[in-house]
N, C-alpha and C positions, 0 to 999 in steps of 0.2 A: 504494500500500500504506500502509494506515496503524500508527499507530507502536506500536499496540495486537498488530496483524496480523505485524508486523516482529519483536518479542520471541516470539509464539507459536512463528513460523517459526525462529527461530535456535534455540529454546530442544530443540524437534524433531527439529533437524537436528544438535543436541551433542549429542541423549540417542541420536539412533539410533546413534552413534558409540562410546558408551560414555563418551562426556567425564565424568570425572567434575564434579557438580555443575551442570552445563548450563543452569540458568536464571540462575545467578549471573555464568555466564558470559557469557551470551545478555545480560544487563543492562549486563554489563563493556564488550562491545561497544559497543552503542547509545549508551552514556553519550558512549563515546570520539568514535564517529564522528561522533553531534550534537553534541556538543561541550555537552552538558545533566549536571546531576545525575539523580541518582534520584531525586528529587521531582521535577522537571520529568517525569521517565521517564513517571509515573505518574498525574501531572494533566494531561497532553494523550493520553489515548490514541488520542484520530481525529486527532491529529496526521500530515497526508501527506509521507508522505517523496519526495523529489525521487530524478528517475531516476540522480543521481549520488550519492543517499544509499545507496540501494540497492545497485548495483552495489559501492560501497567494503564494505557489511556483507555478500555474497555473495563477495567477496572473502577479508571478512579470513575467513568460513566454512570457506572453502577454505585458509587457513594453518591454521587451527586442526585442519581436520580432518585434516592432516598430520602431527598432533600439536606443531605451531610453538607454545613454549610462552605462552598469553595476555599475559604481561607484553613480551616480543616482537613482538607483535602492536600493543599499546596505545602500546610504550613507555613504561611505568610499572609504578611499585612504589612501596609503604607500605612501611618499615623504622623503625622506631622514633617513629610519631609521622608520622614525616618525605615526601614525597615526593620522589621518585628517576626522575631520564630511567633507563631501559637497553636496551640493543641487544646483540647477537648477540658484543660486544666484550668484556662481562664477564656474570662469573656473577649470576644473580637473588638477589637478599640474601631470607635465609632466617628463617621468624620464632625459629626458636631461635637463633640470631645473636643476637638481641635481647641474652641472655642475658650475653654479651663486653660489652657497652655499660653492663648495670646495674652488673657488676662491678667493673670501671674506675672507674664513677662514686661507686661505694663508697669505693673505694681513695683514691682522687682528696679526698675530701671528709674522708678519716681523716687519711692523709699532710700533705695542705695545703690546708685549709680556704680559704685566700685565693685559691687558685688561680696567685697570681704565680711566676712561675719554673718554672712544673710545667709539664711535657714528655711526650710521650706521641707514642709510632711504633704508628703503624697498619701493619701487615708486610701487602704483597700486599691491599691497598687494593679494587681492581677498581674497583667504582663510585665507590666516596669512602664507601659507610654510614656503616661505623664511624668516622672520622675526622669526615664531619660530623655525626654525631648528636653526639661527643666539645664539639665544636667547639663547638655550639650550647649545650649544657649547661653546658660551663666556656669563656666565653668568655674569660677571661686567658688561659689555657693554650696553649702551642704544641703546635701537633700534626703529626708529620712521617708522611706517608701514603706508601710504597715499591710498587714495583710492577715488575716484570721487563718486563711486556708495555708498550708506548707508548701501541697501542690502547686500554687498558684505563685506562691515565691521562687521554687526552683525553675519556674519559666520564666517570671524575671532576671534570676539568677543570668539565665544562658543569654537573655538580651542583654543585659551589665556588661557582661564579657563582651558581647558581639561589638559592642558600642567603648568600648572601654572605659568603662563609669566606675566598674568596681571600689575605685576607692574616694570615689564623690557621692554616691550613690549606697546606702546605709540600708538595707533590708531591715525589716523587724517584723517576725510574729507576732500578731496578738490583736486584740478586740481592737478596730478602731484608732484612739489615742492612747488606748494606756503604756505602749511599748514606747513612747518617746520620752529621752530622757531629761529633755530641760524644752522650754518653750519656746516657741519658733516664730518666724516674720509673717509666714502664712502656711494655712490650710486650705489644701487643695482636696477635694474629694469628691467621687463620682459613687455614689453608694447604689445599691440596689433600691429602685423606686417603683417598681411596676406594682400595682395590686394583686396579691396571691389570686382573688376571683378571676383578675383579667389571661392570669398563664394559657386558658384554654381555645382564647381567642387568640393567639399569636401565632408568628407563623412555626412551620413544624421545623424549619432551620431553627431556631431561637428556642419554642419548647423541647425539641427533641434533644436537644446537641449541647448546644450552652448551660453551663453551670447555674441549678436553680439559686446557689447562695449567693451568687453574682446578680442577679437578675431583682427577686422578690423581697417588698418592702415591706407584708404585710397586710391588714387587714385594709388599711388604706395608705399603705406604698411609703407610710414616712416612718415607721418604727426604727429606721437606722441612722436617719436625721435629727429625732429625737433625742437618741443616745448620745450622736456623737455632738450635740448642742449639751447636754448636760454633762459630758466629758471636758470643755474647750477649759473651763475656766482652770487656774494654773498651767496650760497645754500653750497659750498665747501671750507675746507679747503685746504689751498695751500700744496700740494706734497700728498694728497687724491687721492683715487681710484676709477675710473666710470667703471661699470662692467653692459651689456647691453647684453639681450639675443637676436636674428636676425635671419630673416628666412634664407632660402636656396640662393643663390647666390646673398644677400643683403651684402655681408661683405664690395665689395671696395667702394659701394656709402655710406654705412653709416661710415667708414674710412674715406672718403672726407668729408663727414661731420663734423666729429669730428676736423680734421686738420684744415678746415675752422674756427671754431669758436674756437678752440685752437690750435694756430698753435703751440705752446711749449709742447702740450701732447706727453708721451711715447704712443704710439697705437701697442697692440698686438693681433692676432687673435686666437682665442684658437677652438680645431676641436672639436667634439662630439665621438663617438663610433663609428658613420659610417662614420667617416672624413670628417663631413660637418663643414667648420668655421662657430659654433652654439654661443658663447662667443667672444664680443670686450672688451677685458680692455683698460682701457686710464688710465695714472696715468698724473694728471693734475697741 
């Protein structure tokens, strides 16, 4: 089969599925499994693929058409610029995430230009994104990245390494804030927000595949915004910045929130691309 014949076929074989996007996807594959770009993709099209190229792309066919979500499959993800291992251990960094990173990077650059001294807790880490995109940008800066799950740290472990952050970049087990050792310039956190009721209406990429303790917030999605707001105090320095990702029309209850438990924060809502308030900063 040549490597012209191999994209037709995949491309085919996602669209009779309903994948969305399928030829993107069909390329995603190929790239992976020959281990090419998409220039190469595209300038060898009578390229023959070997009977063990084939088999692995009728393979990975069969995860996908399970709905096994593509990054899964590849073992890769884009997040900021950046490339990312991930596995079935944490959740897939999402492009409005992005959004926590420019943030940060704002704050970071108004607060302390020099970066010395500046400290920054990535809350519930999973892969490392936000902590190494942090990292890479301000490379003075310490960056302490938390994570409940072990699994979910030894995958950021391997992107530390990939990125060479290791020794900027501070892992810590444990609930939220309580693994940080002294109080920091900001808190960055993407916690789990969906409603336990809403799991069964998502898609089967995302219920099937992605880690529920990553995902679920709860009877109404904010039980771990709660905690980690009853956690801050001692955890922040004074005139620090809380930057907290939110689902879809959670902005004004987790705003009361925040007011509740600091009634002197600055509280601003920041939208997404599709003007959803996706970002609350609180400067505390």
């Amino acid at each position: 089969m040549t490597l012209n014949k191999a994209l037709a076929l995949a491309t085919k074989t996602l669209a009779s599925a309903e994948i969305e996007h399928p030829h993107i996807e069909a390329e995603l594959l190929l790239c992976h499994i020959l281990g090419i770009s998409k220039a190469q993709l595209y300038s060898e099209p009578e390229k023959i693929l070997s009977a063990a190229e084939i088999n692995k792309l009728k393979d990975s066919l069969q995860h996908r058409l399970l709905r096994k979500p593509i990054s899964y499959i590849t073992k890769y993800c884009e997040f900021y610029g950046i490339e990312l291992y991930v596995d079935q251990r944490v959740l897939i960094p999402r492009p409005e995430t992005e959004l926590l990173v420019e943030k940060a990077l704002e704050f970071a650059h108004q607060r302390s230009p020099s970066e010395n001294q500046f400290t920054i807790a990535d809350i519930g880490t999973g892969s490392g994104a936000i902590a190494i995109s942090l990292s890479l940008a301000l490379p003075q800066a310490k960056v302490y990245a938390t994570d409940i799950s072990a699994s979910a740290l030894q995958v950021a472990s391997i992107n530390c390494q990939r990125h060479k952050v290791n020794g900027r970049v501070v892992l810590l087990q444990g609930n939220l804030l309580e693994p940080l050792p002294h109080p920091v310039d900001v808190i960055i956190a993407n916690l789990p927000y969906i409603k336990d009721c809403e799991l069964e209406s998502l898609s089967p990429e995302i219920r099937d595949f992605e880690p529920g303790v990553a995902l679920l917030g709860g009877e109404d999605g904010l039980d771990k915004i709660r905690q980690i707001l009853d956690q801050i105090p001692g955890k922040i320095r004074p005139g620090a910045c809380f930057l907290l990702e939110i689902g879809q029309e959670q902005d004004e209850a987790v705003t009361s929130l925040i007011n509740k438990n600091f009634p002197q924060a600055n509280v601003d809502l920041i939208p997404d691309l599709s003007g959803i308030n996706r970002v609350v900063k609180a400067i505390l």
